[in-house]
C-alpha positions as CSV (number, residue, x, y, z in Angstrom):
1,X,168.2,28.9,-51.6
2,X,165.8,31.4,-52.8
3,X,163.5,33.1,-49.6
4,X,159.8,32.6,-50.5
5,X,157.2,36.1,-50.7
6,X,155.0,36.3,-47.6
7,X,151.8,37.8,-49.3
8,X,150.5,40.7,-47.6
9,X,147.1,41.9,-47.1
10,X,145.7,45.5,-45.1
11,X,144.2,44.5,-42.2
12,X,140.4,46.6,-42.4
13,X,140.1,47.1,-38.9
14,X,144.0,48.3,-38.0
15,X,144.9,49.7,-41.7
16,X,147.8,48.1,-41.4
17,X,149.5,46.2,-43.6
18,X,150.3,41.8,-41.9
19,X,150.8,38.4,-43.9
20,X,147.9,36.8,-44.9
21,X,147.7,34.3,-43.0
22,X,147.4,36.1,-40.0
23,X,144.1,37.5,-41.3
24,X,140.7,35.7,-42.6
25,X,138.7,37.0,-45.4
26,X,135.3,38.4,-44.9
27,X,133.2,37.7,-48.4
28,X,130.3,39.0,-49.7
29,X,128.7,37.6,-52.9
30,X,126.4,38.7,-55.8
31,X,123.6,37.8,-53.6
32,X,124.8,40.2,-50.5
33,X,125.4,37.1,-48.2
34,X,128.7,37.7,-45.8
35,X,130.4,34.7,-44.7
36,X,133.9,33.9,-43.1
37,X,136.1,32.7,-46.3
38,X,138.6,30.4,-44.3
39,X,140.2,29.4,-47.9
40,X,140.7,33.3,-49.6
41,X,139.3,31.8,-52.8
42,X,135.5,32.1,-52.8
43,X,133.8,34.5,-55.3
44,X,133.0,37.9,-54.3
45,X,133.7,41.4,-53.0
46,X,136.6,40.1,-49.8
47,X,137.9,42.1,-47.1
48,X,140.5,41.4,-44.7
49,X,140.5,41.6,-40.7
50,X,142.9,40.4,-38.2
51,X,142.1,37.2,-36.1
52,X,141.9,39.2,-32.4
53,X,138.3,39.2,-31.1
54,X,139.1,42.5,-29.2
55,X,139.5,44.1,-32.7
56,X,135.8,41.8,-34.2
57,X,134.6,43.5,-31.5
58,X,135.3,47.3,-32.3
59,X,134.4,46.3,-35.7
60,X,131.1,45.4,-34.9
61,X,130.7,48.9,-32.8
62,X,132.2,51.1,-35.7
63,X,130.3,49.1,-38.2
64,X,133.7,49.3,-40.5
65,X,132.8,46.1,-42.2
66,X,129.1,47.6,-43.5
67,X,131.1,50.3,-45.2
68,X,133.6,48.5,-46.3
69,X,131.7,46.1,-47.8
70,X,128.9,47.8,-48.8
71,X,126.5,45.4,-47.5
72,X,123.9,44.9,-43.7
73,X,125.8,42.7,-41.8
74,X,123.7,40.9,-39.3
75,X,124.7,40.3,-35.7
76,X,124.9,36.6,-36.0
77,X,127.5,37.1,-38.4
78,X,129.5,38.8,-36.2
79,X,128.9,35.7,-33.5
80,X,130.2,33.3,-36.2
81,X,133.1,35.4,-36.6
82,X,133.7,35.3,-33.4
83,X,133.7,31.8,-32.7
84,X,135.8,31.4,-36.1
85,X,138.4,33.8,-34.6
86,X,137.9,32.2,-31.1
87,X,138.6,28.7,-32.9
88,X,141.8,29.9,-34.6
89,X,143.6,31.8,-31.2
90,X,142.8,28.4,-29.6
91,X,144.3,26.4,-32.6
92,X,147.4,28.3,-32.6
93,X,148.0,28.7,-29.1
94,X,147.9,24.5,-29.3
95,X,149.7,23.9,-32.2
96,X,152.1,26.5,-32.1
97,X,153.1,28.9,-35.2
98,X,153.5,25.8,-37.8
99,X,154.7,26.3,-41.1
């Protein structure tokens, strides 16, 4: 049986390089709105960040998504980010690693 490609993505805030699914896109589109892309497939300039709110949280302090992006990003973002993030440790930690 042929082993399937685990896609990879760098992780902005550690440089590092983790599966994707471990991450969530960060978007921003032709009209410099940044949103939480949950799917990976909406139109736009995309970064990648890892799902621990410790790390959202040095993020927001070293403003590495602003340059990154290229783009303001307001504090409320950062709160839904948060409670995205938030949403998904608590998903896992019920669910368990699923495939």
């Amino acid at each position: 049986m042929k082993k399937r490609k685990i896609p990879m993505r760098k992780d902005l805030l550690t440089d590092t390089m983790q599966p994707k699914k471990d991450l969530v896109r960060i978007v921003v589109d032709k009209e410099k709105n940044v949103s939480v892309d949950p799917s990976g497939k909406k139109p736009g300039r995309g970064a990648y960040v890892s799902l621990k709110p410790e790390k959202i949280a040095a993020a927001r302090k070293s403003k590495v998504l602003e340059r990154s992006l290229g783009v303001k990003v307001a504090d409320e973002f950062y709160d839904e980010l948060f409670a995205y993030v938030d949403h998904q440790k608590a998903r896992k930690e019920l669910l368990g690693d699923q495939k």
